[in-house]
Structure formats: C-alpha cells, structure tokens
LUMZAFI-214828 format. One record per atom (N, C-alpha, C): x, y, z; residue number from 1; residue in three letters. Coordinates in steps of 0.02 Angstrom, whole numbers, plus 32768, in hexadecimal, padded with zeros to 4 digits. Example, Ala and Ser with C-alpha at 12.3 -4.5 7.8 and 13.67 -1.06 7.14 Angstrom:
BEGIN
+------+------+------+-----+-----+
:    x :    y :    z :   i :  aa :
+------+------+------+-----+-----+
: 8294 : 7EE4 : 8186 :   1 : Ala :
: 8267 : 7F1F : 8186 :   1 : Ala :
: 8294 : 7F5B : 8186 :   1 : Ala :
: 8282 : 7F90 : 8162 :   2 : Ser :
: 82AC : 7FCB : 8165 :   2 : Ser :
: 8285 : 8002 : 818A :   2 : Ser :
+------+------+------+-----+-----+
END
This chain:
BEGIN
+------+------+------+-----+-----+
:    x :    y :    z :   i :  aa :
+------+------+------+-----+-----+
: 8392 : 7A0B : 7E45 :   1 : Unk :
: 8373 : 7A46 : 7E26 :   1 : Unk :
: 832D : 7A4E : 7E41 :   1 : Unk :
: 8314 : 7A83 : 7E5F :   2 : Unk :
: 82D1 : 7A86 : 7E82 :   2 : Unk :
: 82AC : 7ABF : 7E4E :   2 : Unk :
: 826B : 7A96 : 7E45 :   3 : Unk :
: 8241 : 7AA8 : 7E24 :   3 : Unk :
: 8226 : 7AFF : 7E19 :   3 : Unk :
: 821D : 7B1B : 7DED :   4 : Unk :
: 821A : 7B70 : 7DFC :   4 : Unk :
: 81E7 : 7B8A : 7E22 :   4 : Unk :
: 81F8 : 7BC2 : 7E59 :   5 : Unk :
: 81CD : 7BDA : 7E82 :   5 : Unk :
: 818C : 7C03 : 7E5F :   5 : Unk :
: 8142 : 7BFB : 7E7D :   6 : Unk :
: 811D : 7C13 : 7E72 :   6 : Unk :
: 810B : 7C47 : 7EB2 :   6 : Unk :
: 80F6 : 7C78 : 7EA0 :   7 : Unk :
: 80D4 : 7CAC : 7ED7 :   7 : Unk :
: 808D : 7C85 : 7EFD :   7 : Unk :
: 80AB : 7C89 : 7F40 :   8 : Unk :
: 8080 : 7C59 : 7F7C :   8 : Unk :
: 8083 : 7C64 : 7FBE :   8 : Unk :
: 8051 : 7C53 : 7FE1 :   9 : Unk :
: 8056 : 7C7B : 8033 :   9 : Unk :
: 809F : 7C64 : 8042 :   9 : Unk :
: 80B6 : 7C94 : 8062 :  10 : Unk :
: 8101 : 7C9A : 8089 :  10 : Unk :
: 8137 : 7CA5 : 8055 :  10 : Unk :
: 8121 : 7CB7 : 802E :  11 : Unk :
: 8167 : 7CBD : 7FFC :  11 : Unk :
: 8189 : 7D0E : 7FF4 :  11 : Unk :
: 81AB : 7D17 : 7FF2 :  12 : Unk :
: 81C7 : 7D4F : 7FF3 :  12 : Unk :
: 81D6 : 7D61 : 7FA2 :  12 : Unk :
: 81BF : 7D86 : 7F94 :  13 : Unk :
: 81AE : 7DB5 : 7F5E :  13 : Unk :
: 81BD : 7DD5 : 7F41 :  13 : Unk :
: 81E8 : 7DFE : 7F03 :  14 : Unk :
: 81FD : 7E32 : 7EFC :  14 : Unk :
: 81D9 : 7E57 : 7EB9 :  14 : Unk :
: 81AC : 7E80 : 7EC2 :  15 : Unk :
: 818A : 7E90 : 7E5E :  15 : Unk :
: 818F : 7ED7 : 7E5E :  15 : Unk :
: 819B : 7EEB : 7E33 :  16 : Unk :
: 81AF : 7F34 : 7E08 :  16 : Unk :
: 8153 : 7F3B : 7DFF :  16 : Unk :
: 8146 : 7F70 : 7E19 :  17 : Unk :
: 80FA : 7F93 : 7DDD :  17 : Unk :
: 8106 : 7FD1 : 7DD2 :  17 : Unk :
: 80BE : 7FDE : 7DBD :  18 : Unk :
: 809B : 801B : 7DA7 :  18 : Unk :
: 8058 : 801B : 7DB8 :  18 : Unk :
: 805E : 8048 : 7DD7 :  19 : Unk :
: 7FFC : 806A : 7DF1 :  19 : Unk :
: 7FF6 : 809C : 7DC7 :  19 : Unk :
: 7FB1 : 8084 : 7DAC :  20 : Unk :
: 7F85 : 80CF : 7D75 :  20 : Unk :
: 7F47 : 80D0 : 7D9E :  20 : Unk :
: 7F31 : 8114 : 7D96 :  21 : Unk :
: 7EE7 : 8115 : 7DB0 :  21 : Unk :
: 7EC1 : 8108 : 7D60 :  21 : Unk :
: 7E77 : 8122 : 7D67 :  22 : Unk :
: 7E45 : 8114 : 7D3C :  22 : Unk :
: 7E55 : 8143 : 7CF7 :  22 : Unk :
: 7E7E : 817C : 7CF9 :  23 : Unk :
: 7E94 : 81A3 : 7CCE :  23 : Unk :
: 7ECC : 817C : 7CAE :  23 : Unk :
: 7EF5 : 8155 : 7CD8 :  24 : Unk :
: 7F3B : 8136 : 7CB3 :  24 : Unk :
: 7F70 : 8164 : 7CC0 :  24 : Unk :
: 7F73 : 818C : 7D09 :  25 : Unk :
: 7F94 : 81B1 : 7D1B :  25 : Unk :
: 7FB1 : 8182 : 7D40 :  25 : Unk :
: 8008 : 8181 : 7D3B :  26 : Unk :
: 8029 : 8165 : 7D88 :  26 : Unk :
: 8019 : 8184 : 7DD0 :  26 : Unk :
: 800E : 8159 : 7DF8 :  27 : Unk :
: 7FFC : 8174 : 7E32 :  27 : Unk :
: 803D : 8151 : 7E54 :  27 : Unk :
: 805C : 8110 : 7E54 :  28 : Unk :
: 80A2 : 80FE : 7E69 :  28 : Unk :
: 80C6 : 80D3 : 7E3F :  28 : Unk :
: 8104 : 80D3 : 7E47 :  29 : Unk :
: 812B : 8094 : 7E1A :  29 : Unk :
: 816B : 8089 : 7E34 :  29 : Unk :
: 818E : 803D : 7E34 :  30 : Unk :
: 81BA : 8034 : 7E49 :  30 : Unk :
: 820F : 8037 : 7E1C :  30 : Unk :
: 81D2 : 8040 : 7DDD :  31 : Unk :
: 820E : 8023 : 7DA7 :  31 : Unk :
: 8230 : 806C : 7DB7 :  31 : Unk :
: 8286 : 8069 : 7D96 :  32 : Unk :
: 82AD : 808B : 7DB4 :  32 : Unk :
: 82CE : 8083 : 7DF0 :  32 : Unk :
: 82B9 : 806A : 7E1A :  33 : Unk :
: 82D6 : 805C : 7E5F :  33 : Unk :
: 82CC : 801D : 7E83 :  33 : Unk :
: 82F2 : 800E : 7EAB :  34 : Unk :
: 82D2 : 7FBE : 7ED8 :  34 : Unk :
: 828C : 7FA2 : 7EC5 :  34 : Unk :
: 828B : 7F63 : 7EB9 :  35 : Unk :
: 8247 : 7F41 : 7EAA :  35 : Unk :
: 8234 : 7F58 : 7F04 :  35 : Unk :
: 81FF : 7F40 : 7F09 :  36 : Unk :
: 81C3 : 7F34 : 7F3E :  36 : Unk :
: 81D7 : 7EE9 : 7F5C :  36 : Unk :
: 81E5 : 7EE4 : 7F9B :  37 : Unk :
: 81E6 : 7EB5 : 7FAB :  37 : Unk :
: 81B1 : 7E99 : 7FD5 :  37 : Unk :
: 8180 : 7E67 : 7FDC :  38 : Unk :
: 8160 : 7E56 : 800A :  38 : Unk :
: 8149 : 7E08 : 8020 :  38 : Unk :
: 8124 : 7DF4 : 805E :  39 : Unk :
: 8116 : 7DC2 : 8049 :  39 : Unk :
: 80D8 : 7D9D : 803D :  39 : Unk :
: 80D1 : 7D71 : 8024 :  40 : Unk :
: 809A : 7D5D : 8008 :  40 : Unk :
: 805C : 7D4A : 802C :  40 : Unk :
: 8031 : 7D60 : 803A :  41 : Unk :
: 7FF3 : 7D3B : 8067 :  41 : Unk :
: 7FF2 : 7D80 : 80B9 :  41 : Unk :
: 801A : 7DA7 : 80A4 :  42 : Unk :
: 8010 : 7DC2 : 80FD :  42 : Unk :
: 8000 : 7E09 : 8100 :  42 : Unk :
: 7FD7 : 7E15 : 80C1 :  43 : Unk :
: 7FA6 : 7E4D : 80AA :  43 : Unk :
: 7FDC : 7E97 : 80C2 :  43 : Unk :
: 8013 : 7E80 : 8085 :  44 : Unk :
: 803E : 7EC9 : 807C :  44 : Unk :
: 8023 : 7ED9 : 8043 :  44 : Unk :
: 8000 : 7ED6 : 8015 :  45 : Unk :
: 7FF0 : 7EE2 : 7FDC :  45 : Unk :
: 7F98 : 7ECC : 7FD3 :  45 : Unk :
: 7F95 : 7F11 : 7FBD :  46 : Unk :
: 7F3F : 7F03 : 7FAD :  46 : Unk :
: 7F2C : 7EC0 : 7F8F :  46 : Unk :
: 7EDE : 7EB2 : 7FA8 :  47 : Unk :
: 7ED8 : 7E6B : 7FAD :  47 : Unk :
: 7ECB : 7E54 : 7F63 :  47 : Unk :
: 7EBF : 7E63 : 7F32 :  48 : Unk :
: 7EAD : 7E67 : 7EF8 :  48 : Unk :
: 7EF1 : 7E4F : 7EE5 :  48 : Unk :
: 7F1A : 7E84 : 7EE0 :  49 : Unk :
: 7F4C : 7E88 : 7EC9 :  49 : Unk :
: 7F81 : 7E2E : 7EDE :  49 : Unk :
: 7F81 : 7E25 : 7F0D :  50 : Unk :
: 7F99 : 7DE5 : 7F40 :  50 : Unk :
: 7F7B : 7DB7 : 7F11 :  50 : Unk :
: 7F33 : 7DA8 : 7F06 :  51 : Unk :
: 7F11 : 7D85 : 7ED6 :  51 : Unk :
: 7F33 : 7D74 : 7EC0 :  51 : Unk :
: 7F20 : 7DA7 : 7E7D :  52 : Unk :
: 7F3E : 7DA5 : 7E2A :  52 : Unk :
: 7F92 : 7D8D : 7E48 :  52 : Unk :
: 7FBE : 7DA1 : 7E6B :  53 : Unk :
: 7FFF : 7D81 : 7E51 :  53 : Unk :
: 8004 : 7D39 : 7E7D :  53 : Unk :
: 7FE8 : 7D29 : 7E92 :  54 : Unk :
: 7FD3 : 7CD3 : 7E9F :  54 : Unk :
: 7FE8 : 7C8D : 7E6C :  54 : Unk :
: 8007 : 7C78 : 7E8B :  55 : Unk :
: 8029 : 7C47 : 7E4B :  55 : Unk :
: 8053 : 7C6F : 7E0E :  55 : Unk :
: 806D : 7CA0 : 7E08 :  56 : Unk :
: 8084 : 7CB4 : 7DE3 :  56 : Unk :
: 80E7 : 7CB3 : 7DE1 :  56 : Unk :
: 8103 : 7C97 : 7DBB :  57 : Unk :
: 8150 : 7C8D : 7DBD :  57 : Unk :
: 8179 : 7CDD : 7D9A :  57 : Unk :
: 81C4 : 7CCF : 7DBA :  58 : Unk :
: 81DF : 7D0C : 7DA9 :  58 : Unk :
: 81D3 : 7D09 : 7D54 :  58 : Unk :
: 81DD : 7D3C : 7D58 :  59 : Unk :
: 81D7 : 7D70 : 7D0E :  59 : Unk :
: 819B : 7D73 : 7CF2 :  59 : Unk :
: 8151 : 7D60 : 7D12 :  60 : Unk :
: 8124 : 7D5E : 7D05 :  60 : Unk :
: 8111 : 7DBF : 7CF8 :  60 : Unk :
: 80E3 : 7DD2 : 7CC9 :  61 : Unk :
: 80D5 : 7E14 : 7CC8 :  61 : Unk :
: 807F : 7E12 : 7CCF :  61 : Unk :
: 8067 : 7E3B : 7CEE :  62 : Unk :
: 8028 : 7E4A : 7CF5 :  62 : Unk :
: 7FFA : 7E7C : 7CFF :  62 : Unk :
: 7FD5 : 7E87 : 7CE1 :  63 : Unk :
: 7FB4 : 7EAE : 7CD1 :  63 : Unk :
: 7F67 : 7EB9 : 7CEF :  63 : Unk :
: 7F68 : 7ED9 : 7D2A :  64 : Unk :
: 7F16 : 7ED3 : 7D41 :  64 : Unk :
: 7F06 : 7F1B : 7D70 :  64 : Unk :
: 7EAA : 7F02 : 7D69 :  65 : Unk :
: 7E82 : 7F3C : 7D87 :  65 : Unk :
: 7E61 : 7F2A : 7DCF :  65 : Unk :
: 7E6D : 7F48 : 7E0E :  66 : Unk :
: 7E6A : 7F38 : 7E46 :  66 : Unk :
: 7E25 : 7F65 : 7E66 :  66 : Unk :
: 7DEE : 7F4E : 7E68 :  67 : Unk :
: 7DB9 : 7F67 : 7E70 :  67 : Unk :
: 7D9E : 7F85 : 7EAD :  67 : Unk :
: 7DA0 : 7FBA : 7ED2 :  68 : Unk :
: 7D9F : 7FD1 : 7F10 :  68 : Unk :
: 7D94 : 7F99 : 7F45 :  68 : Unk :
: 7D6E : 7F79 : 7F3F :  69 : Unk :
: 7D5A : 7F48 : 7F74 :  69 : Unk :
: 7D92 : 7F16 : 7F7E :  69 : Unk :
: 7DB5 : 7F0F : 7F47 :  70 : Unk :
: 7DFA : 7ECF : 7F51 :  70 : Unk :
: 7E3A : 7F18 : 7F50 :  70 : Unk :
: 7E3B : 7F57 : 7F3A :  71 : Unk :
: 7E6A : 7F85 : 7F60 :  71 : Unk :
: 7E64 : 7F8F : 7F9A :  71 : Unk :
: 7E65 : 7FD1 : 7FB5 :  72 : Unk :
: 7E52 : 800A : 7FDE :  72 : Unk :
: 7E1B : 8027 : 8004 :  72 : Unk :
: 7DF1 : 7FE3 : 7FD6 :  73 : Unk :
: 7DA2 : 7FF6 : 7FF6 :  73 : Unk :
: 7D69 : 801F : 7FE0 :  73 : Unk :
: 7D3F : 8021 : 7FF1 :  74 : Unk :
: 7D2C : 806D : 7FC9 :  74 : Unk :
: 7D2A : 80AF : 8012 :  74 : Unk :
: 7D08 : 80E3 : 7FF3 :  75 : Unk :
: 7D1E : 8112 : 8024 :  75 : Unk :
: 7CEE : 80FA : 8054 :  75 : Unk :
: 7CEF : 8130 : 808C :  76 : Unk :
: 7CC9 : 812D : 80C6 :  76 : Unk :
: 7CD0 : 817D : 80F3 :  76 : Unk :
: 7C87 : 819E : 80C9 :  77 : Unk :
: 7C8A : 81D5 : 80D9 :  77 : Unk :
: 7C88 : 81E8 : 811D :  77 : Unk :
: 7C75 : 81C0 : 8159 :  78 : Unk :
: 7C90 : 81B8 : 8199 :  78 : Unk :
: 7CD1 : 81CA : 81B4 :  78 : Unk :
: 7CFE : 81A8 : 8182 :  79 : Unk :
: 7D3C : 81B5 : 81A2 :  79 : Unk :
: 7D41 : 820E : 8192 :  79 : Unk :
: 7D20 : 822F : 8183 :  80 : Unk :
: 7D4E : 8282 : 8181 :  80 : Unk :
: 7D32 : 8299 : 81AB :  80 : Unk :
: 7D63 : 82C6 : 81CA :  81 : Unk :
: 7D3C : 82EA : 820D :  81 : Unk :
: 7D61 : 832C : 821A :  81 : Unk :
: 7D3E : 8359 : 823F :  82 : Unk :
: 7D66 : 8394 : 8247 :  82 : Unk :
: 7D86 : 8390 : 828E :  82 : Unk :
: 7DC2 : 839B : 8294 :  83 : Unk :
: 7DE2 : 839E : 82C7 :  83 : Unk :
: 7DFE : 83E5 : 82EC :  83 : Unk :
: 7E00 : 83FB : 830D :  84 : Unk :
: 7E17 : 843D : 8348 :  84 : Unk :
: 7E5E : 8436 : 833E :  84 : Unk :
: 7E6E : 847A : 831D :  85 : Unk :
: 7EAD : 8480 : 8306 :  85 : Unk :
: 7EE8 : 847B : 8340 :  85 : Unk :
: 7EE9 : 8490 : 8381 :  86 : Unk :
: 7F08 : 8473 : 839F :  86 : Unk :
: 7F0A : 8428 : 83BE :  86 : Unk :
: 7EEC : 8414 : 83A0 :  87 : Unk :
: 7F02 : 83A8 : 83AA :  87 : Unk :
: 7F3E : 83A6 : 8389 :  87 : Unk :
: 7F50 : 83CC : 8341 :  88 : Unk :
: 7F91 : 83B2 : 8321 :  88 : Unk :
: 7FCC : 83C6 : 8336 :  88 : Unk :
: 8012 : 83A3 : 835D :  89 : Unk :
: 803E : 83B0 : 836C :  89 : Unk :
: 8063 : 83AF : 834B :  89 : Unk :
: 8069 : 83E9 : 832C :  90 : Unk :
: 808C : 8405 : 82E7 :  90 : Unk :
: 809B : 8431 : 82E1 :  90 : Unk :
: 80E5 : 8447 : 82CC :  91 : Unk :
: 80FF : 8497 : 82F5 :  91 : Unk :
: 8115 : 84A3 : 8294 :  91 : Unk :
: 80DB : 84A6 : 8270 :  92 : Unk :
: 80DE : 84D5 : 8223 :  92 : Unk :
: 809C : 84DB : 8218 :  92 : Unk :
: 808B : 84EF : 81E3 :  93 : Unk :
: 8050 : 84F3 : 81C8 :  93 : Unk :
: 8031 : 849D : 81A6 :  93 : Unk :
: 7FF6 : 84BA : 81C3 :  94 : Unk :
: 7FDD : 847C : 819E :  94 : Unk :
: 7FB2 : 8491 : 815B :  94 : Unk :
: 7FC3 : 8451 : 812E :  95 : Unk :
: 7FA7 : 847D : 80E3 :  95 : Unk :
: 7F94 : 8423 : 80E1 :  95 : Unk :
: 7F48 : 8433 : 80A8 :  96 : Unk :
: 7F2B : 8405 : 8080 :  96 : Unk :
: 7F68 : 83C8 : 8065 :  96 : Unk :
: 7F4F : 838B : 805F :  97 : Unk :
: 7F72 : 835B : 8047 :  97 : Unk :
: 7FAC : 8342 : 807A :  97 : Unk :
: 7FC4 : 835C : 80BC :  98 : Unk :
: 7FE5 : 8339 : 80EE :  98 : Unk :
: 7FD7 : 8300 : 810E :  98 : Unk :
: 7FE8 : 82CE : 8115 :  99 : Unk :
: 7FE8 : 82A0 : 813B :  99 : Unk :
: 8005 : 828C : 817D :  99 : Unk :
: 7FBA : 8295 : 81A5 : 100 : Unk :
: 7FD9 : 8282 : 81F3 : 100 : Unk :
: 7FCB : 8241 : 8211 : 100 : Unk :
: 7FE3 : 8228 : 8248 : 101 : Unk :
: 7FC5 : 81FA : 8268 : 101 : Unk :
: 7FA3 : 8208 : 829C : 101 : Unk :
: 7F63 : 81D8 : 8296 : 102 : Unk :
: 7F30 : 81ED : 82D2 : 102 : Unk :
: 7F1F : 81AE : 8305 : 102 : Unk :
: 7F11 : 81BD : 8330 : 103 : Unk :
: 7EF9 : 8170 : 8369 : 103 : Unk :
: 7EBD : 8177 : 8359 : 103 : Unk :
: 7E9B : 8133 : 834B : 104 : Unk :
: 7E5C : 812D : 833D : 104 : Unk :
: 7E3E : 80F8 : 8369 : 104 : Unk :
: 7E17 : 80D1 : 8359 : 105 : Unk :
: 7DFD : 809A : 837E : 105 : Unk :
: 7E20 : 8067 : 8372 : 105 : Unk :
: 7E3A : 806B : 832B : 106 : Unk :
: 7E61 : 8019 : 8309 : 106 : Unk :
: 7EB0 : 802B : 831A : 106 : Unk :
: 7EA9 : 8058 : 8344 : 107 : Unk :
: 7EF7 : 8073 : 8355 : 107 : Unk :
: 7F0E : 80AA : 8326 : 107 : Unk :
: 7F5A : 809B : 830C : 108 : Unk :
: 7F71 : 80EB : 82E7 : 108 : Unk :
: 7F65 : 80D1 : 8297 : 108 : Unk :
: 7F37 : 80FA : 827E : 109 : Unk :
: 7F2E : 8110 : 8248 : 109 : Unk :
: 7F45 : 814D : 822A : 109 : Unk :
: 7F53 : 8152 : 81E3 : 110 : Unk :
: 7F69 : 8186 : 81B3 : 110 : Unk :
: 7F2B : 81B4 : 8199 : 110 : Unk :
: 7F30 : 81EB : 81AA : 111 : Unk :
: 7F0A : 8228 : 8186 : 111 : Unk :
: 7F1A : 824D : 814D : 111 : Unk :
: 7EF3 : 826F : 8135 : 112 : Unk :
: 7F03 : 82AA : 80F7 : 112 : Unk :
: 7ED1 : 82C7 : 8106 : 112 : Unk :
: 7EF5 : 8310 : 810F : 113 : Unk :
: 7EDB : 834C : 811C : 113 : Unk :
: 7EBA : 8366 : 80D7 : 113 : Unk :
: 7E6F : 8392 : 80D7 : 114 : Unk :
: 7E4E : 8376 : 80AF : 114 : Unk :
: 7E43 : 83D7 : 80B2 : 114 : Unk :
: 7E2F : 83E6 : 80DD : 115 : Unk :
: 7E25 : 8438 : 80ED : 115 : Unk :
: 7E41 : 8468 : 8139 : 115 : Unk :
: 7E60 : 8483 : 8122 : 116 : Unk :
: 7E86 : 84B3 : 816E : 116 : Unk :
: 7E56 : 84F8 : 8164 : 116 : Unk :
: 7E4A : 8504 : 8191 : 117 : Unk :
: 7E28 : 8553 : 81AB : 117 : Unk :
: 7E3F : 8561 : 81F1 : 117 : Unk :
: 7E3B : 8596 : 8206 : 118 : Unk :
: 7E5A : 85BD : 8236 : 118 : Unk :
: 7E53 : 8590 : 8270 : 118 : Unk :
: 7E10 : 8579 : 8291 : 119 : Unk :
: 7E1C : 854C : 82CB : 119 : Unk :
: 7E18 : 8501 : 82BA : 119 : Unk :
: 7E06 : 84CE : 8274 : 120 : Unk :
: 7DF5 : 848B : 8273 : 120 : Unk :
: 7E30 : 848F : 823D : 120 : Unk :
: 7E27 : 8455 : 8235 : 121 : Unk :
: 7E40 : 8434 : 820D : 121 : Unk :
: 7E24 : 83E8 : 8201 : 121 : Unk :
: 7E09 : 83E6 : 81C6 : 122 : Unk :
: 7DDD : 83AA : 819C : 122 : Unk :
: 7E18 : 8375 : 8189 : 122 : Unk :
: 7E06 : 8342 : 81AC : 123 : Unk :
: 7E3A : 8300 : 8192 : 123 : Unk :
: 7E08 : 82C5 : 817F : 123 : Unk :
: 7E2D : 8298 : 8158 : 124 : Unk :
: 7DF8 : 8276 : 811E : 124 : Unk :
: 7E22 : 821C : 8134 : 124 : Unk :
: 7DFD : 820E : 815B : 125 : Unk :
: 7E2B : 81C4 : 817E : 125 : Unk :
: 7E49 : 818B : 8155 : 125 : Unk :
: 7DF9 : 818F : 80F2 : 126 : Unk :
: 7E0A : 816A : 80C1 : 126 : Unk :
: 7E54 : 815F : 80B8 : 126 : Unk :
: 7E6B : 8115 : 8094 : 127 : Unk :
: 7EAB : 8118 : 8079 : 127 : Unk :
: 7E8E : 8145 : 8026 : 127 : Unk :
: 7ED2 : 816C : 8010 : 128 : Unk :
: 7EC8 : 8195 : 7FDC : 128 : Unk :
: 7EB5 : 817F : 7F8C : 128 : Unk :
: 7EBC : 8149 : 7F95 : 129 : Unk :
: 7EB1 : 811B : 7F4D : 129 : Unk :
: 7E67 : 80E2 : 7F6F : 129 : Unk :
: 7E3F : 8104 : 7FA4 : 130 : Unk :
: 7E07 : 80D1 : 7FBE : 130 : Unk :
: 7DC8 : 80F7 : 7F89 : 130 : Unk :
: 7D99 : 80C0 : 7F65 : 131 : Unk :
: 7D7C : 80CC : 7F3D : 131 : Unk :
: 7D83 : 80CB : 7EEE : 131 : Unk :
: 7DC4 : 80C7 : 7ED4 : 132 : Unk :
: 7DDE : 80D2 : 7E9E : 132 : Unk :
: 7DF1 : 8084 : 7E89 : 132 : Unk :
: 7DEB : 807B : 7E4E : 133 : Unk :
: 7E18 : 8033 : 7E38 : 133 : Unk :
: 7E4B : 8044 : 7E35 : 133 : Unk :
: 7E74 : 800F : 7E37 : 134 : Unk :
: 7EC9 : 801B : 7E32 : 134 : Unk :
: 7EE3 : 7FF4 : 7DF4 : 134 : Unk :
: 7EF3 : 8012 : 7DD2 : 135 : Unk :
: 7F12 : 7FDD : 7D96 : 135 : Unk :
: 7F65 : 7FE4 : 7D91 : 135 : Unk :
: 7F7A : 7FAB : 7DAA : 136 : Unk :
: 7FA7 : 7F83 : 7D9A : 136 : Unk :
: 7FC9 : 7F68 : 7D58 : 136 : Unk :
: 8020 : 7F81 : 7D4F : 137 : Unk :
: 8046 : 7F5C : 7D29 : 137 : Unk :
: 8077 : 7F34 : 7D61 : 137 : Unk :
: 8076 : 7F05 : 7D60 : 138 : Unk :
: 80AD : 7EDD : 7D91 : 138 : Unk :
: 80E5 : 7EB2 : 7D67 : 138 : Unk :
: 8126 : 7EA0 : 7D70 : 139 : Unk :
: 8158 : 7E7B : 7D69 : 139 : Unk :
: 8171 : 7E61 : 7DA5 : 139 : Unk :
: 8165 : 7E04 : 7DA4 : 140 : Unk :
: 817A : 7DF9 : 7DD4 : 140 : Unk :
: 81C6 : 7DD3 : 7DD4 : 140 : Unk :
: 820B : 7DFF : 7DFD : 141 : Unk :
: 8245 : 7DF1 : 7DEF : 141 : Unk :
: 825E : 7DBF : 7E16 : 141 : Unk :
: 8252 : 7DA9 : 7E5A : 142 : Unk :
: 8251 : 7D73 : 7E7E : 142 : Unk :
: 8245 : 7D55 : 7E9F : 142 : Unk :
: 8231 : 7D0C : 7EBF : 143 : Unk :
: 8218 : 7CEB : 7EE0 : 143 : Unk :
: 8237 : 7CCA : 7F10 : 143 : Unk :
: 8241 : 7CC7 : 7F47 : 144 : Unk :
: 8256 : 7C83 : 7F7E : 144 : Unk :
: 8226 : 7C89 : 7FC2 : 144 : Unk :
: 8257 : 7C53 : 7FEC : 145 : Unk :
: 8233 : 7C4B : 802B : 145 : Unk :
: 8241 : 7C8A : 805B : 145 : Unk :
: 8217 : 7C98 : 8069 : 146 : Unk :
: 821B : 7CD4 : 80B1 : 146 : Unk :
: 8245 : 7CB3 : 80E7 : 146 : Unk :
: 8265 : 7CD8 : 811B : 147 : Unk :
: 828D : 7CB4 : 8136 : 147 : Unk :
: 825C : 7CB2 : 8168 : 147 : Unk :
: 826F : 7C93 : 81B4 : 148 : Unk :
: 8251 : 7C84 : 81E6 : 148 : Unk :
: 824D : 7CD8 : 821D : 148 : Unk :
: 8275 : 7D0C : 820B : 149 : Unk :
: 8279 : 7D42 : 822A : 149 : Unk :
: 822D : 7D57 : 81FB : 149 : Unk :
: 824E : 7D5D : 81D3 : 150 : Unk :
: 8232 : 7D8D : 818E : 150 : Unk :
: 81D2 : 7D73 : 819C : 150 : Unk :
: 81BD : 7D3D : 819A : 151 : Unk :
: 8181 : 7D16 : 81B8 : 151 : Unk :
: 816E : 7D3D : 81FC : 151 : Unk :
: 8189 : 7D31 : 8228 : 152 : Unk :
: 8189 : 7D56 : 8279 : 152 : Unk :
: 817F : 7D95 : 826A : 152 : Unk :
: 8194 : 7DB2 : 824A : 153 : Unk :
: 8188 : 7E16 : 8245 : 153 : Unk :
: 816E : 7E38 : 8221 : 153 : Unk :
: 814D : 7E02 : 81E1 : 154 : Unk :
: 8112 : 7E08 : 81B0 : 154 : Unk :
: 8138 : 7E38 : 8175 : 154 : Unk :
: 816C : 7E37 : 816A : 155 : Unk :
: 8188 : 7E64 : 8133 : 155 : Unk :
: 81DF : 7E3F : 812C : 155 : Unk :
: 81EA : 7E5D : 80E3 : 156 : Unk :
: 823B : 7E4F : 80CC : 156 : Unk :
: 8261 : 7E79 : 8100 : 156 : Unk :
: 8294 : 7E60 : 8101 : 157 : Unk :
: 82D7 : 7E8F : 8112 : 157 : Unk :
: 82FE : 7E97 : 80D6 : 157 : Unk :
: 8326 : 7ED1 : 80DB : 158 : Unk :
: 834F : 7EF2 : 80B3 : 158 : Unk :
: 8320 : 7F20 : 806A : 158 : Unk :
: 8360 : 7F3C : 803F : 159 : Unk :
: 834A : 7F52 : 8003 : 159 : Unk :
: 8300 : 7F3A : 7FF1 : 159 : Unk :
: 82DA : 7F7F : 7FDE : 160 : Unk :
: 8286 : 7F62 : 7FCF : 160 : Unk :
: 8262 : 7F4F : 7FEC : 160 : Unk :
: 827D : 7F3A : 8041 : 161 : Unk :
: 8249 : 7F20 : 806D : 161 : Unk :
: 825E : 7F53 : 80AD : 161 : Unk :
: 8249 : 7F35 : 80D9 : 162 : Unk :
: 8256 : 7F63 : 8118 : 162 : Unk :
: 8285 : 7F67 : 812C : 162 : Unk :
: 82BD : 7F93 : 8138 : 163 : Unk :
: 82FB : 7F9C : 815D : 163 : Unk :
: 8301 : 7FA8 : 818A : 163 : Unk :
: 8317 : 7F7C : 81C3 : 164 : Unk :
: 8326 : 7F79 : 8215 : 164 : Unk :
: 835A : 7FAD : 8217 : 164 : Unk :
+------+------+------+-----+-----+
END
C-alpha cells in the first residue's frame, strides 16, 4: 500500500476551479467540464497559485487570493502600442477585444486589440487579468507521477491536458 500522493514538482495534476475577479465575477471555471490537467513545478499555472497547492492531497479544497505579482504581473503600460493597420494578416474586420499573435523580442506573444481606427490599430501586449488579483476556488481531484514523455514536453497528454 503506498502512502497518499501530495502535490509536488513533477506530479501530474488534475484540479477543478473557479476564477473571480475583485467584484466576485467569474472570469473562468472548470467545473462542468474536464478538470485542468497540469504539471507541477513547470510554471503552467500562475506562480502563486502552484504555491498555495504545494503539498496538498486529492480532495483537498482551497480557497485563495493571488496577488498580481505571484499572477499575471502587474501591467506594463509599455507593452500597448499602435500598430499600421496593414501589419494584420487578417481577411475580416478587426474589432476591440481580438486576440492576435505578435513576434516580439521574447518571440510570439498574445495581443488584445485595445482600439481600431481607419489606419492603426492599438494592441495592449499585457496578459488580460495582468494587474488584477485572482481569486481562486480550487478542488484538487488527482495526483500521480508524470510520465517520462509527459516531463520531456512540459504538459499532460490526453483529456484536460494537451492533445497530440
């Protein structure tokens, strides 16, 4: 009989949440559908968040507030910039709140389009929850060893994790 798994680098992961912003509005949740699969220590999950479920065994429930600096960061009014509407290779309209990918210096990063006018278009480089606390309901449903692929490619395979 082997002793019960605790949440620990390399372990493969599976927890149900809920994201509220500062209002107690959902901003995401898993419940309803596939838990979240990930693994432990290889910064798939905000670092805060990785923390708090540290040593923690299945069916553990938890309850926490993830403070920009251990989320998303805070903003960085740097990252918005106006861009020349023909850079986007995009055969519709572009409207506020789209998400593109851009080559940057750190390579391809995710945008949100922030303002469109006739020749620019304003994109905002922040992640969309950067600056904000994140509060957390988590259930964690299971624990084991990551396999030796799963280690090599920094994410689960199958249901809840990444699908090849």
């Amino acid at each position: 009989m082997s002793a019960e798994q605790t949440i620990a680098a390399n372990k493969a992961v599976e927890i149900h949440y809920t994201l509220t912003n500062k209002d107690g509005e959902t901003v995401d949740s898993s419940f309803g559908q596939a838990p979240l699969a990930y693994i432990q220590g290889t910064e798939s999950l905000v670092p805060g968040l990785e923390k708090h479920l540290e040593g923690k065994k299945v069916g553990a429930n938890i309850t926490v507030s993830i403070t920009p600096e251990e989320g998303y960061g805070e903003r960085d009014d740097n990252l918005t910039q106006a861009v020349p509407r023909e850079v986007f290779q995009f055969d519709g309209e572009i409207e506020v709140g789209m998400r593109f990918e851009a080559e940057t210096e750190n390579g391809i990063d995710l945008v949100t389009v922030i303002e469109v006018d006739e020749t620019t278009v304003t994109v905002d480089g922040n992640h969309p929850l950067a600056g904000q606390t994140l509060n957390f309901v988590v259930q964690v449903m299971s624990i084991r060893d990551a396999t030796e692929e799963e280690l090599e490619h920094g994410h689960i395979h199958g249901e809840g994790g990444c699908g090849h």
